[in-house]
N, C-alpha and C positions, 0 to 999 in steps of 0.2 A: 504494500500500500504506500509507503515511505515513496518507494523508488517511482513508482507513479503518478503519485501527486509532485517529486522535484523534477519530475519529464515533462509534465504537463507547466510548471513555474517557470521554467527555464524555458519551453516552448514560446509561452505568453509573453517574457523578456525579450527573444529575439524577434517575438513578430513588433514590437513595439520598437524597437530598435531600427529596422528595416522599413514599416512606414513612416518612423523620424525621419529617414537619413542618417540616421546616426553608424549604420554599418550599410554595405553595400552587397557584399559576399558574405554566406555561410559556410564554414567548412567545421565538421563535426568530426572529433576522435573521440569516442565515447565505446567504453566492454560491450559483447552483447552481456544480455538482452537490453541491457541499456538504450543502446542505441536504435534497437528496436522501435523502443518506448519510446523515445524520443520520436524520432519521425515522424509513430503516428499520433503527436499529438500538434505535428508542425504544419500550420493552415496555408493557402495557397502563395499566400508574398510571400513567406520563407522559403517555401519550398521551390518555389521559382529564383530565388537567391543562392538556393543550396548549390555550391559551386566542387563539393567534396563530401564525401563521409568514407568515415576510415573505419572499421573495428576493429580498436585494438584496445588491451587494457595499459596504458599507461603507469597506472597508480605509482608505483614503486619504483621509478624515478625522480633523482632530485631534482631540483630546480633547474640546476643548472645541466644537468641530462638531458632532461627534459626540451629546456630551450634549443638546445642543441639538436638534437634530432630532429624536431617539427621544420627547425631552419634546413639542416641536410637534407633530412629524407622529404620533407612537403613544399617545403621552399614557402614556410609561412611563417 
């Protein structure tokens, strides 16, 4: 329930985001089923925005891992 109600928050955030202008492109790294969940909770301007979805589980990299790889491997 937790993880579906923060897919469906985080959904509401980007769509609010994207009719601002405040982002342009979506690209989504999120585990599954996470990223499942997500998706489908993501309405048609997102989804039209959506320039990427990746599933992978990140977590358990550092910051600085982290930054690093999305910049190699995604160029983002």
């Amino acid at each position: 329930v937790q993880r579906s109600e923060f897919a469906h928050l985080l959904a509401q955030y980007l769509e609010e985001a994207v009719l601002n202008h405040h982002i342009g492109a979506v690209a989504v790294v999120a585990s599954n089923p996470f990223l499942g969940e997500l998706t489908a909770h993501l309405e048609a301007p997102v989804q039209k925005a959506l320039c990427a979805k990746h599933a992978l589980d990140l977590t358990s990299l550092s910051l600085t891992a982290l930054d690093q790889r999305l910049h190699t491997e995604f160029r983002l």
